[in-house]
MDTraj code that builds the backbone (N, CA, C; nanometers):
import mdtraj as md
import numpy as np

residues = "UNK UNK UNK UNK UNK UNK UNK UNK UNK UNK UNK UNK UNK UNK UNK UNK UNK UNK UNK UNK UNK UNK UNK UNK UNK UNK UNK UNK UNK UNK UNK UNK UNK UNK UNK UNK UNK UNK UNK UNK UNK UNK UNK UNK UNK UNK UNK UNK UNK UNK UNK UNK UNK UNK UNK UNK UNK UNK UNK UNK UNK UNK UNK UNK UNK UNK UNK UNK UNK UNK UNK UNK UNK UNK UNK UNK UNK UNK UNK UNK UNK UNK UNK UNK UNK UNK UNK UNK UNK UNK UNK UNK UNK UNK UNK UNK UNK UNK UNK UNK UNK UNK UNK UNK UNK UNK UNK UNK UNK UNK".split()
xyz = np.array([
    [2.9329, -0.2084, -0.7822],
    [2.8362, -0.1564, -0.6886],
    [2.8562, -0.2265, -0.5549],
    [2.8983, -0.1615, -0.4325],
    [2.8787, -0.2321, -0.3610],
    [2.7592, -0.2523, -0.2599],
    [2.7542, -0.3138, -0.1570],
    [2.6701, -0.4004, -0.1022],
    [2.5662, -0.2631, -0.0039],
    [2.6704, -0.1370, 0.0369],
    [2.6092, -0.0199, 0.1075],
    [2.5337, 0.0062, 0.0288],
    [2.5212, 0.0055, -0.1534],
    [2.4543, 0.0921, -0.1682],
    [2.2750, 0.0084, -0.1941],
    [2.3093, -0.1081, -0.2264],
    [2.1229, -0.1548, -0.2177],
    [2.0371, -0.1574, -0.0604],
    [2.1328, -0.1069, -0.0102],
    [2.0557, -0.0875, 0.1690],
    [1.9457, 0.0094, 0.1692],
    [1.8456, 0.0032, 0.2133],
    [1.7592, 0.1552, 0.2206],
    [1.8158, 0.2577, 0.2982],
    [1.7621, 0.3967, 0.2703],
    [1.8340, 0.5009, 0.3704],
    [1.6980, 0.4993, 0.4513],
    [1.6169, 0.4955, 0.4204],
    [1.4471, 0.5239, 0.5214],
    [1.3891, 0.3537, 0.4964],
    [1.3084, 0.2856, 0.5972],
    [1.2195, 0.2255, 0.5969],
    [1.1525, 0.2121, 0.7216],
    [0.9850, 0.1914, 0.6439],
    [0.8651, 0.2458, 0.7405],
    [0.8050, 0.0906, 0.6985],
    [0.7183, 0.0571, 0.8293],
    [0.6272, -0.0863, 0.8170],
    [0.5389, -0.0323, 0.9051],
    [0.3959, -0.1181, 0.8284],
    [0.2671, -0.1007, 0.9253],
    [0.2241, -0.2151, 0.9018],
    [0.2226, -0.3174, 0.9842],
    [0.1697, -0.4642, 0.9917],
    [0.2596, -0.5250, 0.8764],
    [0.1696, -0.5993, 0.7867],
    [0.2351, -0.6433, 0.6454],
    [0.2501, -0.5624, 0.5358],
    [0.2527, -0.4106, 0.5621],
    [0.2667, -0.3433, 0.4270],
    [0.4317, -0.2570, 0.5220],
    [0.4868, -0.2450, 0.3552],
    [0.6436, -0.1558, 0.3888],
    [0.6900, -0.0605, 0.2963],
    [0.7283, -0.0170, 0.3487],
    [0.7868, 0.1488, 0.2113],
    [0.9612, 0.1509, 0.2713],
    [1.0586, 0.1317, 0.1465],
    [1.1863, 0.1606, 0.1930],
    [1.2404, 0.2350, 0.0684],
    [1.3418, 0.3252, 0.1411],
    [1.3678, 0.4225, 0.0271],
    [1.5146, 0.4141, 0.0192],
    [1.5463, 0.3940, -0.1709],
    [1.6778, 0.3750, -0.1541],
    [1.7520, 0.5299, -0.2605],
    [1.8502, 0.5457, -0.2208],
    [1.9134, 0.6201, -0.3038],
    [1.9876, 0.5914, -0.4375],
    [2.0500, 0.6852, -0.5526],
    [2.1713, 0.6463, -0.6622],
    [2.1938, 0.7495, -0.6544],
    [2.3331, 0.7212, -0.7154],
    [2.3981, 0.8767, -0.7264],
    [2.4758, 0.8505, -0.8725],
    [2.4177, 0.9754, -0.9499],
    [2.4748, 0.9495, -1.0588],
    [2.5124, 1.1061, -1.1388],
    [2.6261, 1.1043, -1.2246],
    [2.6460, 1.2517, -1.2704],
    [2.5463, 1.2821, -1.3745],
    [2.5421, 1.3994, -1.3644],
    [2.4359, 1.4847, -1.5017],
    [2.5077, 1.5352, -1.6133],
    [2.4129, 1.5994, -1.6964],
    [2.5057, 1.6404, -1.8055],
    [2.6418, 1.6913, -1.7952],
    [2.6116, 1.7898, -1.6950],
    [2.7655, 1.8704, -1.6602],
    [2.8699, 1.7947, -1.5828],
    [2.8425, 1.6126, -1.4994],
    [2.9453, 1.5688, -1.4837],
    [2.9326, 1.5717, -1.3255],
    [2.8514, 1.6646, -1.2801],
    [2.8316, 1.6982, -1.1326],
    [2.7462, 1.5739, -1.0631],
    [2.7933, 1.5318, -0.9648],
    [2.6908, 1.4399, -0.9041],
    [2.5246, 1.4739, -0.8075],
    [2.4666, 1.3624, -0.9358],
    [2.3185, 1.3732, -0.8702],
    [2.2328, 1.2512, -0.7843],
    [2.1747, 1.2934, -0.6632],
    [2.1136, 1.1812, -0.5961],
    [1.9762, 1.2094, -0.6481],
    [1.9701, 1.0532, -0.7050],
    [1.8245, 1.0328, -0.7250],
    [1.7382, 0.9354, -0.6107],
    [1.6162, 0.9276, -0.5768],
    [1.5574, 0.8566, -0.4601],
    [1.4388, 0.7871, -0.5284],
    [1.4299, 0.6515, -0.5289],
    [1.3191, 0.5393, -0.5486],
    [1.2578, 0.4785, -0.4386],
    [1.1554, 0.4485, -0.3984],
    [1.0746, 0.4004, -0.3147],
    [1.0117, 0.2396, -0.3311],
    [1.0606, 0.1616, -0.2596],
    [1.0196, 0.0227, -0.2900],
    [0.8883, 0.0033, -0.1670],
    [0.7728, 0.0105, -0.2483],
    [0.6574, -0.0745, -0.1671],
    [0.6307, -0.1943, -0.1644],
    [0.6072, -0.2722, -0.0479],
    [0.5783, -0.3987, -0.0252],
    [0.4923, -0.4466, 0.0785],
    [0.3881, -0.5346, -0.0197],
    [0.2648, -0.6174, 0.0532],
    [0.3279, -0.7691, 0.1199],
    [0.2939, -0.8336, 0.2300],
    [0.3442, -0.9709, 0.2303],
    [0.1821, -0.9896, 0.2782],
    [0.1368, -1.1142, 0.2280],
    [0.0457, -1.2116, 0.2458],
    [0.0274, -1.3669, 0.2843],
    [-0.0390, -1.4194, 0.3106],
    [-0.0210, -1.5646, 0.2865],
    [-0.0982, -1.6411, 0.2141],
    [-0.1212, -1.7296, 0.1255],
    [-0.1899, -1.7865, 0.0591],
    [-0.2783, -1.8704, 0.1550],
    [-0.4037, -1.9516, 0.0843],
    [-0.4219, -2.0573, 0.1734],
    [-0.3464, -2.1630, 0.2057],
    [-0.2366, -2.2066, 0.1288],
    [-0.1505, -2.3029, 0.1327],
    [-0.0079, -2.2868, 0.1988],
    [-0.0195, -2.1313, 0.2262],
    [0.0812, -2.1124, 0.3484],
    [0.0182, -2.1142, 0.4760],
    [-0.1100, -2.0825, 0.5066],
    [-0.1792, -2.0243, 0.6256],
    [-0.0876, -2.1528, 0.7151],
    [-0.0415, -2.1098, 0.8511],
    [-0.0144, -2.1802, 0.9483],
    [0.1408, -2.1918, 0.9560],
    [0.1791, -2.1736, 0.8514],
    [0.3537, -2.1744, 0.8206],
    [0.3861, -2.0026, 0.8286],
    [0.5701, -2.0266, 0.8271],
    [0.6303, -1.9106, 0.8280],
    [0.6371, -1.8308, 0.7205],
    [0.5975, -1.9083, 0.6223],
    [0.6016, -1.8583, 0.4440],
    [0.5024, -1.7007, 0.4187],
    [0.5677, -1.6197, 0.3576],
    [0.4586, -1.4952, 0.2616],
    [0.5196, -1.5053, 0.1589],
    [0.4023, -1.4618, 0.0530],
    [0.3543, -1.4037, -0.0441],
    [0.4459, -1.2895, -0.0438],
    [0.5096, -1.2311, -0.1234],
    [0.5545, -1.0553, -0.1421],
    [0.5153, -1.0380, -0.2359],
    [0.4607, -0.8897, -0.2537],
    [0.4649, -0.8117, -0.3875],
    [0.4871, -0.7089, -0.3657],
    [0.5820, -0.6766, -0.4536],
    [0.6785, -0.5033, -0.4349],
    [0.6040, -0.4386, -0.5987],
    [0.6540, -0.3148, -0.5749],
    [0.6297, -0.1804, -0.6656],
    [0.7164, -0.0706, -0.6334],
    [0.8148, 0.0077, -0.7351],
    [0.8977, 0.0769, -0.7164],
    [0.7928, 0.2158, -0.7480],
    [0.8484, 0.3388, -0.6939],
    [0.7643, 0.4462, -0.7315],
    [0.8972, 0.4999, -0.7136],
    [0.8831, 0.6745, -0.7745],
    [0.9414, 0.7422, -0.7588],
    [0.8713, 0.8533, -0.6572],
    [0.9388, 0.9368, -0.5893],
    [0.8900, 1.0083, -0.4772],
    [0.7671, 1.1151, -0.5130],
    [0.7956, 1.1740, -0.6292],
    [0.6509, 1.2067, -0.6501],
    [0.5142, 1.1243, -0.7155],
    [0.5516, 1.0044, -0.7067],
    [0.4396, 0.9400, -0.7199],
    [0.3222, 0.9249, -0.5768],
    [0.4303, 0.9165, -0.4654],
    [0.3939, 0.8553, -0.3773],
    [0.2426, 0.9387, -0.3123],
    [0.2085, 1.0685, -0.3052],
    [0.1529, 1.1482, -0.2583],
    [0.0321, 1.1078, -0.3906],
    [0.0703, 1.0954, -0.5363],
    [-0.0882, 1.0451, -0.5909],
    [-0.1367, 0.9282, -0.5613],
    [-0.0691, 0.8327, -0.4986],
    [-0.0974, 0.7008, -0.4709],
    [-0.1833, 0.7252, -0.3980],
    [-0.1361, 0.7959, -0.2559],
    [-0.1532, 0.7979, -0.0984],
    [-0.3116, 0.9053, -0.1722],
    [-0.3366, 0.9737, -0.2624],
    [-0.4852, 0.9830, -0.2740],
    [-0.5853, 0.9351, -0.3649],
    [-0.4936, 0.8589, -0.3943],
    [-0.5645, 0.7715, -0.5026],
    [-0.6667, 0.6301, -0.4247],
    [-0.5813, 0.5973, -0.3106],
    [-0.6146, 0.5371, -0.2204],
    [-0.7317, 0.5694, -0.1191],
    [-0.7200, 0.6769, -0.0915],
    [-0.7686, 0.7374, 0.0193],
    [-0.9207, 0.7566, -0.0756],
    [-0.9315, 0.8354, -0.1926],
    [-1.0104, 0.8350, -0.2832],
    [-1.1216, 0.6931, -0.2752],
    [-1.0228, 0.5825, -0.3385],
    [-1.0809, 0.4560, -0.3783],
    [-1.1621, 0.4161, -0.2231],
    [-1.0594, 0.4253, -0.1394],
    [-1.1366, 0.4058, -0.0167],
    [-1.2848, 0.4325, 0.0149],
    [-1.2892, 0.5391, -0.0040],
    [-1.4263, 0.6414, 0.0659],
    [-1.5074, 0.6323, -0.0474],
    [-1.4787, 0.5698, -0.1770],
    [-1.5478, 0.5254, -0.2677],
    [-1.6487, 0.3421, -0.2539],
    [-1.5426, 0.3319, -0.1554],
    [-1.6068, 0.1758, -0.1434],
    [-1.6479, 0.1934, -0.0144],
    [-1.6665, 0.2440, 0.1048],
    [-1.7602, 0.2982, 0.1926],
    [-1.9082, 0.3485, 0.1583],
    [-1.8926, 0.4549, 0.0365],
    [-2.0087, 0.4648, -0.0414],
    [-2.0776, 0.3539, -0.0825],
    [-2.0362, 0.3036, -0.2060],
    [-2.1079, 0.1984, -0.2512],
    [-2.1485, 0.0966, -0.1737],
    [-2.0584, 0.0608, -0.0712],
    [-2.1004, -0.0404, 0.0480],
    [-2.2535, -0.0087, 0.1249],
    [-2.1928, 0.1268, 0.1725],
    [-2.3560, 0.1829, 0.2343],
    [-2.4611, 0.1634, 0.1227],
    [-2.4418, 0.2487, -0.0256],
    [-2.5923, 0.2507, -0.0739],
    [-2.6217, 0.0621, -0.1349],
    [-2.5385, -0.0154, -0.1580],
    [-2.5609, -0.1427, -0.1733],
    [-2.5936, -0.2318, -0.0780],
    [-2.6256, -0.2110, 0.0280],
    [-2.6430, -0.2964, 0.1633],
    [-2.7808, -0.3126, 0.1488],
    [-2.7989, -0.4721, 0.1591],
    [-2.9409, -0.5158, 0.1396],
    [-3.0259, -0.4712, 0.2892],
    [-3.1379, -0.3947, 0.2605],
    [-3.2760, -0.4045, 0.3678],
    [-3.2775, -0.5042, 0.3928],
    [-3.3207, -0.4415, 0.5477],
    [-3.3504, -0.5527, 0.6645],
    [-3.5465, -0.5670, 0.6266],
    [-3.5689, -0.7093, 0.5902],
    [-3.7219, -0.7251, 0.5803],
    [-3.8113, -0.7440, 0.7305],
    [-3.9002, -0.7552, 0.7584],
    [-3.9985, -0.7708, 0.8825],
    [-4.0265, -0.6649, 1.0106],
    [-4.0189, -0.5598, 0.9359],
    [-4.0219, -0.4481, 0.9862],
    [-3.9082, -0.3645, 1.0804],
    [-3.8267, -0.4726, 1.0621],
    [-3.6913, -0.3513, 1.1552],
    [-3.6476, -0.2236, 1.0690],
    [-3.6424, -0.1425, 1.1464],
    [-3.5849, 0.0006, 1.0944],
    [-3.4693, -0.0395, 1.0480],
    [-3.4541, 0.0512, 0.9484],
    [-3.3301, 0.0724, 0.8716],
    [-3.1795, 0.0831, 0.9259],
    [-3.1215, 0.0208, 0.9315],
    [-2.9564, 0.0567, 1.0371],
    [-2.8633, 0.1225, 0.9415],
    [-2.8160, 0.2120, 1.0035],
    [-2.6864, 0.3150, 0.9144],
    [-2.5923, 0.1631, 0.9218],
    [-2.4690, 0.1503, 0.8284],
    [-2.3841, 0.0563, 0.8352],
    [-2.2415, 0.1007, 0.8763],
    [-2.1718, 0.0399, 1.0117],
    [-2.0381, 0.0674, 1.0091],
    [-1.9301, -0.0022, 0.9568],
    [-1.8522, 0.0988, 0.9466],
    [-1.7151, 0.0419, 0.8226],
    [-1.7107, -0.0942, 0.8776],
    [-1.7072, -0.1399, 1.0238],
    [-1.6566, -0.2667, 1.0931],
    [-1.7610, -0.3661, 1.0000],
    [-1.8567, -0.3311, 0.9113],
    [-1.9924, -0.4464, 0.8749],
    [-1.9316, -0.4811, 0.7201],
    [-1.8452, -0.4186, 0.7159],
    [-1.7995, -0.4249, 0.5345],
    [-1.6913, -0.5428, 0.5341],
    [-1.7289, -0.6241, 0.4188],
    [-1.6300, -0.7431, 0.4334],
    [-1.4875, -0.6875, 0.3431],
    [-1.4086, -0.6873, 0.3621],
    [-1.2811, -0.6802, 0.3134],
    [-1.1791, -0.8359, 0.2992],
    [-1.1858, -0.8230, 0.2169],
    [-1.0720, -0.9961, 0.2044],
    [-0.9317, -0.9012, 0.1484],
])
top = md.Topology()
chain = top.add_chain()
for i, resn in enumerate(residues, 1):
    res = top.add_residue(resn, chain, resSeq=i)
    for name in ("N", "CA", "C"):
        top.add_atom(name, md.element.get_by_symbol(name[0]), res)
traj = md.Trajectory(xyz[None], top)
């Protein structure tokens, strides 16, 4: 195997998250060559014991291309699921202040 072929043909980054897509090519029953396409996702983080250094955390996950579209609503799903619960779980304000709608910016995310 050489070294061209673990290269990605596509990669996309948004801050610390990455999607790169690599190809194989392999024959089928009949001998004919087939490209297959895998998708490597990756988180980088830092621990507390990196904070301040050059060091991350990675964690990858391979998908195959039709996974990627149940992820991407599986996500989107879970999301607007924890917007919900955030809003109806938000403790009242006591001493008579009116009630405040909550924006996404008030939700703690770690």
């Amino acid at each position: 195997m050489s070294n061209e072929q673990n290269k990605p043909v596509i990669s996309n980054r948004d801050k610390l998250l990455s999607a790169s897509v690599f190809t194989r090519t392999e024959n089928d029953e009949q001998g004919r060559p087939r490209t297959t396409y895998s998708v490597s996702v990756q988180r980088a983080y830092q621990t507390q014991e990196q904070k301040g250094s050059q060091e991350y955390t990675r964690e990858k996950i391979s998908l195959y291309p039709d996974e990627l579209l149940r992820f991407a609503e599986l996500f989107r799903r879970t999301y607007n699921d924890i917007i919900l619960h955030a809003q109806m779980n938000k403790p009242q304000r006591t001493g008579g202040y009116p009630a405040q709608t909550m924006d996404v910016d008030d939700i703690p995310f770690d």
